[in-house]
N, C-alpha and C positions, 0 to 999 in steps of 0.2 A: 257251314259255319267257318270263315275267316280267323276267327279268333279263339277256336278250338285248342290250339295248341297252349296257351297261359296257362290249362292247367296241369302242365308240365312242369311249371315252375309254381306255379302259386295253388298250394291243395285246394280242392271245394270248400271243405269241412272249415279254413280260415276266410278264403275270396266272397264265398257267397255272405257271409255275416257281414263283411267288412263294404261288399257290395253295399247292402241293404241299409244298414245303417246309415252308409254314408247319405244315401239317396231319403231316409227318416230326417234325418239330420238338417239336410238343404231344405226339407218342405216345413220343417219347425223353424228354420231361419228366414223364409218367405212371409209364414204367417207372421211372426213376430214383428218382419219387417212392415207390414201390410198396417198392423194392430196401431204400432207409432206411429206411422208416418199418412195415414190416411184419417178423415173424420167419418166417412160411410162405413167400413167393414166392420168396427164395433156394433155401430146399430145395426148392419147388416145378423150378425152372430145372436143381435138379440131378439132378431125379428121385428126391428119397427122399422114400417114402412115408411118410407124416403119420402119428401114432400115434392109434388109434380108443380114446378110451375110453369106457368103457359106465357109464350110473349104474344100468343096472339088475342086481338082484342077483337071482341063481338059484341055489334052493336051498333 
């Protein structure tokens, strides 16, 4: 482990919470992001199924 030594400076008992959060934090700012800026992942969330259309013609 490379990176062993930070907690020499920065306790567990603060780093690992401050970790985690942060890394909470970025995946509630993806979804949010996701929620505005897309029209599928709402209906995704809701479970309706996306309309298939086909460009190819039979016949």
């Amino acid at each position: 482990m490379n990176q062993g030594r930070i907690w020499t400076v920065v306790k567990p008992t603060v780093g690992l919470p401050l970790l985690l959060g942060s890394v909470t934090v970025i995946a509630i700012l993806v979804h949010l992001a996701l929620l505005s800026n897309t029209t599928w992942f709402p209906k995704y969330w809701n479970g309706k199924t996306a309309a298939i259309e086909s460009s190819v013609n039979v016949g």
